[in-house]
N, C-alpha and C positions, 0 to 999 in steps of 0.2 A: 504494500500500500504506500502511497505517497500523499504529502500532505505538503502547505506550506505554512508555517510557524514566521507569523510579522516581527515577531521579539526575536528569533533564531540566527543574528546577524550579528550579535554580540555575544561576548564570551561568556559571562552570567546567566543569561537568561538558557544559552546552550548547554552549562553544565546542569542548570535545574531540569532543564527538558531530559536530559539521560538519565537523569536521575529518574525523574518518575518513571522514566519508561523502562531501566531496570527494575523494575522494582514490583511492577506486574507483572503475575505469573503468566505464562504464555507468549512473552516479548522476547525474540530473537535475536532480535541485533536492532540497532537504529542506527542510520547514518546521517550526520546533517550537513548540508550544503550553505557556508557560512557566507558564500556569495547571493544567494535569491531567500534563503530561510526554506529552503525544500527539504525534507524529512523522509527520507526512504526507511519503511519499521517492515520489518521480518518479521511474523507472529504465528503461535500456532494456534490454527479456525477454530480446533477443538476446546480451546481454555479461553478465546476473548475473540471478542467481533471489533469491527472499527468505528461502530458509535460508542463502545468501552472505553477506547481509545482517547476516541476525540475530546469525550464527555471527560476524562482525567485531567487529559491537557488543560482546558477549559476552565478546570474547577482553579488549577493554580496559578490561573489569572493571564495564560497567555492565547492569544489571538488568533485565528487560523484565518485563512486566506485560502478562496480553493483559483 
């Protein structure tokens, strides 16, 4: 899945974003693209969907952009 993250362009707001997304069970990897704030997350279907996801993001105050 890919996503874009409006805060993901600076170094803080990027460790907080790996952070939460380690931190869910079923997150695979996440890459983030510090040039546009793009978000590439690995996940397994089985343990989380991508309004889980998004809805996490969201709650910790950071912006999505599709």
């Amino acid at each position: 899945m890919t996503i874009y993250v409006k805060e993901a362009v600076n170094e803080q707001p990027i460790q907080t974003l790996e952070t939460i997304l380690v931190q869910m069970d079923g997150i695979e990897r996440a890459l983030v693209d510090i040039e546009d704030g793009e978000v590439k997350i690995t996940y397994n279907e089985t343990q989380i969907n991508q309004e889980k996801i998004k809805h996490r993001i969201q709650q910790h105050g950071l912006h999505l952009s599709e």
